[in-house]
N, C-alpha and C positions, 0 to 999 in steps of 0.2 A: 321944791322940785317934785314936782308928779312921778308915782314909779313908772316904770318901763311896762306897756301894754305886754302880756305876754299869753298866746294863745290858748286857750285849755285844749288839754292834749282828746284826742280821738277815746282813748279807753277810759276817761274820766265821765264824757259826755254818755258813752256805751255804756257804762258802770251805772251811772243814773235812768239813764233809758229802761235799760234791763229790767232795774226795780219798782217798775211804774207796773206789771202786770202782777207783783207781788203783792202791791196795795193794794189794787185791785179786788186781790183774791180774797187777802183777808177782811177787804169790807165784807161781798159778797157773802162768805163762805159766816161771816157772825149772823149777818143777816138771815140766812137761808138757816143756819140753825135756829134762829130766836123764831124763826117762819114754824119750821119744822115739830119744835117741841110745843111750841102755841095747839098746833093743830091735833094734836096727839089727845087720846081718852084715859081714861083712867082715875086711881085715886091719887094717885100722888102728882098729878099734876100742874099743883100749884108748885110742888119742892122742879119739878124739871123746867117750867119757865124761871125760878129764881137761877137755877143753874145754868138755862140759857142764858142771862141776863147777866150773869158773871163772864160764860164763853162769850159772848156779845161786845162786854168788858175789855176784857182783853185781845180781841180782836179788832176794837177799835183803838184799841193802846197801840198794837203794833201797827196801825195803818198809821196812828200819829207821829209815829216813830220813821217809818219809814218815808215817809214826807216831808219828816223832820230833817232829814239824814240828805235827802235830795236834795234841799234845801241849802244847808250847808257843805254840800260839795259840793254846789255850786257855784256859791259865792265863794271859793278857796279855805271855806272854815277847816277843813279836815276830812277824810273820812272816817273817823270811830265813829259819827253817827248814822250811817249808811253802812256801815259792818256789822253794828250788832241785827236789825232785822233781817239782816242778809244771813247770819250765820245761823241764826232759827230758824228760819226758813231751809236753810243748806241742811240743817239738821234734820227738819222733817224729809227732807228726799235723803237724804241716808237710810231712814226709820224706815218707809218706803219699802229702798231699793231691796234692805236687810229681811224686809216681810217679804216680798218677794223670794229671793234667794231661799228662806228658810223654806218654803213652799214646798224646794226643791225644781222649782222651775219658772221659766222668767216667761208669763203669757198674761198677754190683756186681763185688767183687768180695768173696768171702769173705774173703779173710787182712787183706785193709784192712778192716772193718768195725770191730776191737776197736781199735787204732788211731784211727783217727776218730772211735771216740765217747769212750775213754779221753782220749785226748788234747784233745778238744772240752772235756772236762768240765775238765780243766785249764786250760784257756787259759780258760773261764769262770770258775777258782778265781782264777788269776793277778789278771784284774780286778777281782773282788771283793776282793781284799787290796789293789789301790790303789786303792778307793773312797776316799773323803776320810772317810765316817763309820770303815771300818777303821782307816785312817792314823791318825784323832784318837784313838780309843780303845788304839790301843797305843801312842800320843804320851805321851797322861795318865797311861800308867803310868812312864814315865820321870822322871815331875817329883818 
């Protein structure tokens, strides 16, 4: 007997939307450093493309991850794998929001802005994965 079609809920679908300009960033943002340190003078230039190349690294870990995670919440696998680049991310706009504040005042600033709206858009994914309508609908796929 086939199970029962059961619709994915609205904050599930939003939850993964959200995360789509997350990925984004972190391609972008490895790329534009490996751009970055490439173009750069100096003697030790060779040691800051290896380190771009690490940053580049790991920015392409978490774009795998975060696609990974889209992925299987989509297909009802879960969300723990849509949580964790969610919550690095959430973390970096904490780190952010906290340089700011420590500033002593909260005004433009260009390099915070992707940051804070990246990371905003995370911590709105993060909630929406602990909705209760999320929670039950990747509950029911366990049974």
């Amino acid at each position: 007997m086939p199970p029962t079609a059961v619709r994915r809920p609205a904050t599930v679908i939003a939850a993964i939307l959200l995360m789509v300009p997350t990925a984004l960033t972190w391609l972008v943002a490895g790329v534009a450093f490996l751009v970055a340190m490439a173009r750069s003078d100096g003697d030790g230039k060779v040691f800051l493309i290896v380190i771009a190349l690490l940053i580049l690294a790991l920015c392409l870990l978490l774009v795998a991850m975060t696609v990974g995670g889209m992925v299987l919440a989509w297909r009802r696998a879960g969300a723990a794998g849509l949580r964790t680049p969610a919550t690095f991310t959430f973390g970096l706009f904490v780190l952010a929001l906290v340089g700011l504040l420590v500033q002593g005042r909260l005004s433009f600033q260009p390099t915070m802005v992707t940051p804070l709206v990246v990371g905003g858009l995370s911590g709105v994914a993060l909630v929406l994965l602990k909705s209760r309508s999320a929670r039950d609908w990747f509950a029911d796929n366990r049974r």
